[in-house]
C-alpha positions as CSV (number, residue, x, y, z in Angstrom):
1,X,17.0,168.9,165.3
2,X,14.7,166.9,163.3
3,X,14.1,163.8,163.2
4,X,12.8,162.9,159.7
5,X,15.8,162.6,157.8
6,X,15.8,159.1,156.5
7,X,17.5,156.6,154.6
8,X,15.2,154.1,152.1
9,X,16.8,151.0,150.9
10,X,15.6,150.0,147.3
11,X,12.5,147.8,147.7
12,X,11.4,144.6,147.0
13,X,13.3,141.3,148.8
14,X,17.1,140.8,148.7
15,X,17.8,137.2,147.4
16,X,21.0,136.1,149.3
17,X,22.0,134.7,145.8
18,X,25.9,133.9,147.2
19,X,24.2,131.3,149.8
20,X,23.1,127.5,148.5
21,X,19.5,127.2,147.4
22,X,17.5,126.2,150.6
23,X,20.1,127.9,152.6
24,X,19.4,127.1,156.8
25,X,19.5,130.2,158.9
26,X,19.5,131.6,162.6
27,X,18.6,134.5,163.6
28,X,18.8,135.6,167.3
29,X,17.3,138.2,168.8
30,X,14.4,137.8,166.5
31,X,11.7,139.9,168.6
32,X,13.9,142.9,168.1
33,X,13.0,145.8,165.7
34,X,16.4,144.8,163.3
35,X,16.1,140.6,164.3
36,X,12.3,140.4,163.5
37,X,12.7,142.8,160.0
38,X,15.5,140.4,159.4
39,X,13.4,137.4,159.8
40,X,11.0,138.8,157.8
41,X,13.5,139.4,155.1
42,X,14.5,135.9,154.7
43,X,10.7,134.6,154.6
44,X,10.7,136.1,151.6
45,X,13.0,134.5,150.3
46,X,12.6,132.0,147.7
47,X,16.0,130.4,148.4
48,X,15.7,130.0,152.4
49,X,15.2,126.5,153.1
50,X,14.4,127.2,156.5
51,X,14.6,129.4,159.3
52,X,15.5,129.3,163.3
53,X,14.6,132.6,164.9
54,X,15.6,132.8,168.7
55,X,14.7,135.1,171.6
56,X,13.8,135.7,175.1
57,X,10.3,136.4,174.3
58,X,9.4,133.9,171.4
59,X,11.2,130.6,172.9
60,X,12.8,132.1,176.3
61,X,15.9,131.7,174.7
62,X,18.7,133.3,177.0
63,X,21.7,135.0,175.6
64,X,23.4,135.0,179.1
65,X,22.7,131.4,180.0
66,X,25.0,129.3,178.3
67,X,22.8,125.8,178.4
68,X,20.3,127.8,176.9
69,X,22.6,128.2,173.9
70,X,23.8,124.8,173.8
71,X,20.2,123.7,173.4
72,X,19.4,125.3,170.7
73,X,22.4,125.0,169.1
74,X,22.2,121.2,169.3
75,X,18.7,121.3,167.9
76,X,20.1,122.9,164.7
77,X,22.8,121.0,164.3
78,X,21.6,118.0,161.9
79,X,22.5,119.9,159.1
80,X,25.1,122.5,158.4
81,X,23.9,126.4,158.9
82,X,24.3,129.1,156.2
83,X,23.5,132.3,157.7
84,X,23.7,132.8,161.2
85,X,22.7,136.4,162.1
86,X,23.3,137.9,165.9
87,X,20.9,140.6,165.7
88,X,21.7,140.9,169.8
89,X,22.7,144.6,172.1
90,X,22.0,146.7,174.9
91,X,22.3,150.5,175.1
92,X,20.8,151.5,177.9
93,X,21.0,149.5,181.0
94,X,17.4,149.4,183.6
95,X,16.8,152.9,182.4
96,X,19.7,154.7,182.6
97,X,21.3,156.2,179.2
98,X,25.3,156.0,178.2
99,X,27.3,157.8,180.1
100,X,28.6,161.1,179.1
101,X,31.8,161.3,180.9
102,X,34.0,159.5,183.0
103,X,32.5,160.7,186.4
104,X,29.5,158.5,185.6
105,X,30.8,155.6,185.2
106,X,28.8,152.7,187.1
107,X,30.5,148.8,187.5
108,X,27.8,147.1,187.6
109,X,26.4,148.9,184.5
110,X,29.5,148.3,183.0
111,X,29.4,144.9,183.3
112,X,25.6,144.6,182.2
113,X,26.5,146.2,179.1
114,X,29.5,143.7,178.4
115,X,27.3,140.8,179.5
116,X,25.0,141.7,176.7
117,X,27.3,143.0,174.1
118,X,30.4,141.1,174.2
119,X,29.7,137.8,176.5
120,X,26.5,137.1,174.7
121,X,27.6,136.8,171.7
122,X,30.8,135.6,172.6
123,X,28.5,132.5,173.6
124,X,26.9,132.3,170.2
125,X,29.8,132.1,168.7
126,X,31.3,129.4,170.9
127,X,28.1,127.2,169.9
128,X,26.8,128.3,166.6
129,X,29.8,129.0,164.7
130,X,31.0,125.2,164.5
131,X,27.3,124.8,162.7
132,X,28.5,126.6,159.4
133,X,28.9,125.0,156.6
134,X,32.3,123.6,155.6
135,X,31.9,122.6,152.1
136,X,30.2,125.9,151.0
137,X,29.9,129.7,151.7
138,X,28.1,130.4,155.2
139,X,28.1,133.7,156.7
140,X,28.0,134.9,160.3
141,X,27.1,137.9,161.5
142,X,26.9,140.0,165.2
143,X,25.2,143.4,165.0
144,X,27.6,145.9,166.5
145,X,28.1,149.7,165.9
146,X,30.1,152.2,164.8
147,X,31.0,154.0,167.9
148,X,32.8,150.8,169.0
149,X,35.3,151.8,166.4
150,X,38.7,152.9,168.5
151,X,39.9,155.1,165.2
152,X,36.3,156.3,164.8
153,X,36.0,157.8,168.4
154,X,36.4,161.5,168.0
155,X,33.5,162.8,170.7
156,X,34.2,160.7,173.3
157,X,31.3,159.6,176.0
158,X,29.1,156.5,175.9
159,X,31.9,154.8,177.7
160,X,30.6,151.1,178.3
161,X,28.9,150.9,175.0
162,X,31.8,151.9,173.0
163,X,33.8,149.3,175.2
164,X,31.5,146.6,174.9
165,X,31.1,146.7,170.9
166,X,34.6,146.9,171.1
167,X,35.3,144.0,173.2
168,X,32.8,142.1,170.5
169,X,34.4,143.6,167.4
170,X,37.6,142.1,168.8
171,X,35.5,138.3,169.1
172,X,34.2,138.7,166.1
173,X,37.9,139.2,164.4
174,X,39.3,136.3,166.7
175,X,36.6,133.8,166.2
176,X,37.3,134.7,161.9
177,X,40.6,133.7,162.1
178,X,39.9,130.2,164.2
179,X,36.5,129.2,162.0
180,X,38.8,129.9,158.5
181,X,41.1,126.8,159.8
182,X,37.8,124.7,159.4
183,X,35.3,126.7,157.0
184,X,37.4,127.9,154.3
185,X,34.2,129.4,152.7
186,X,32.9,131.2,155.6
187,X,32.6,135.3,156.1
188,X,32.2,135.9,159.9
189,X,31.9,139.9,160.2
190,X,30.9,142.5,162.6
191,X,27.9,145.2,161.2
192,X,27.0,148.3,161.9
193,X,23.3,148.5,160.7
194,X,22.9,152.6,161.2
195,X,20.6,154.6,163.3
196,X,17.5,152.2,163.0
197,X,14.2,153.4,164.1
198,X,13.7,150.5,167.2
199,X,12.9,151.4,170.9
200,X,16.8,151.2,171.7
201,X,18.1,153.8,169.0
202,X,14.6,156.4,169.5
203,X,16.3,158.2,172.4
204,X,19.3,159.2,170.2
205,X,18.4,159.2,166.9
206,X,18.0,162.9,165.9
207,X,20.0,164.8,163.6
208,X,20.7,161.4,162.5
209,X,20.0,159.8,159.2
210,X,17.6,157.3,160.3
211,X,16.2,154.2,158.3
212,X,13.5,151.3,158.8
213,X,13.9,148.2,160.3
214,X,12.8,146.7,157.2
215,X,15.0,149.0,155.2
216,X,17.8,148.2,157.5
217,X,17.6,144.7,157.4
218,X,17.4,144.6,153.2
219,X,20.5,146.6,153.6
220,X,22.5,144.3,155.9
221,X,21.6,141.2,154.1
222,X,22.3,143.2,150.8
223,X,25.7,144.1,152.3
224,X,26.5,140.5,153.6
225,X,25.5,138.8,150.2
226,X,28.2,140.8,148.9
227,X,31.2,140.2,151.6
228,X,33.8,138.2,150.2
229,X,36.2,138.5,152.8
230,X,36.2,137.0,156.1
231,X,37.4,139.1,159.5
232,X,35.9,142.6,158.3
233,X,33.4,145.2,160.1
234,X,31.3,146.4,157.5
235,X,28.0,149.3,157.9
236,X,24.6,148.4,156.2
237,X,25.9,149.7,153.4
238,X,28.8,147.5,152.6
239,X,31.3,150.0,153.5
240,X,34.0,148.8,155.3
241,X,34.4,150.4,159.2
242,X,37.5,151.4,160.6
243,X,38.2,149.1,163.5
């Protein structure tokens, strides 16, 4: 099937007008194809105040290494946080593509993918959502995907990815419900940014509508500028995902 059927988001650079004027924001897993358009994104914009972008290969930043996270956490922690964005995930584990049925089910690259997907973030959330905020609207963000929707899953296959997003859409719901007691204002939500046209998604993309990175990112900050409610799992398009 082909593989240029694509999705353009309107052009030009989305103003996250809900946020305060020189808004703070993190991004990590910047040196990805979605984290680095989303970085690029928010240069752009007149209202960021400034920007942390964190990743293995720009700062060594670790996802799976706790004190690596509570370092840079605590170096961002002078000031309250606006916009945290996990732009973090694994599909494919030292080569080997998502399973297709049960009979190939590896542990260990089980667990890789739930180290990545789900523990990872997990982490972030631990340190970086405390950083948010209190007194105004902050929003946080994990990348995760549609087929870790449990009422979405109609084909079947891809066994540990579907699990692990699903593990992380389930942290993402919990951690909403603990960060309201604190930051009344804040949206923490789960995304599904589409088939984006990165190295991880290539393999799998066709007869998919595929988009940009840059297009994907406008889109998810597009989308989260217009969340108002806290807990959800939304696609780049605002639309809300079944969980």
């Amino acid at each position: 099937m082909s593989e240029g059927r694509t999705i353009e988001a309107e052009r030009g650079s989305p103003h996250l007008r809900s946020l305060p004027h020189g808004f703070r924001a993190v991004v990590i897993g910047a040196s990805g194809g979605i984290g680095g358009a989303l970085c690029s994104r928010l240069e752009q914009d007149p209202n960021l105040g400034e920007l942390l972008a964190l990743s293995r290969s720009g700062d060594s930043f670790d996802l799976l290494d706790e004190s690596s996270i509570v370092d840079r956490a605590r170096r961002f922690s002078q000031k309250p946080v606006h916009l945290l964005m996990c732009a973090t995930g694994m599909l494919t584990t030292d080569g080997h593509p998502p399973e297709k049925s049960l009979r190939q089910i590896d542990p260990e690259i089980m667990l890789s993918q739930f180290r990545v997907n789900a523990v990872g973030p997990a982490l972030v959330a631990k340190h970086f959502l405390p950083l948010l905020d209190r007194k105004s609207r902050a929003v946080a963000a994990f990348l995760s995907a549609r087929v870790g929707s449990i009422s979405d899953n109609r084909l079947g296959g891809w066994i540990s990815y579907r699990a692990s997003k699903a593990a992380l859409n389930q942290i993402v719901r919990t951690a909403s419900i603990e960060v309201a007691r604190t930051h009344p204002e804040a949206v923490v939500a789960a995304v599904h940014p589409g088939t984006v046209r990165t190295t991880l998604s290539a393999p799998y993309s066709a007869g998919h509508l595929t988009m940009s990175p840059q297009d994907a990112a406008s889109s998810i900050l597009s989308a989260l500028d217009g969340v108002r409610e806290t807990g959800t799992f939304i696609a780049y398009d605002g639309s809300n995902v079944e969980w």
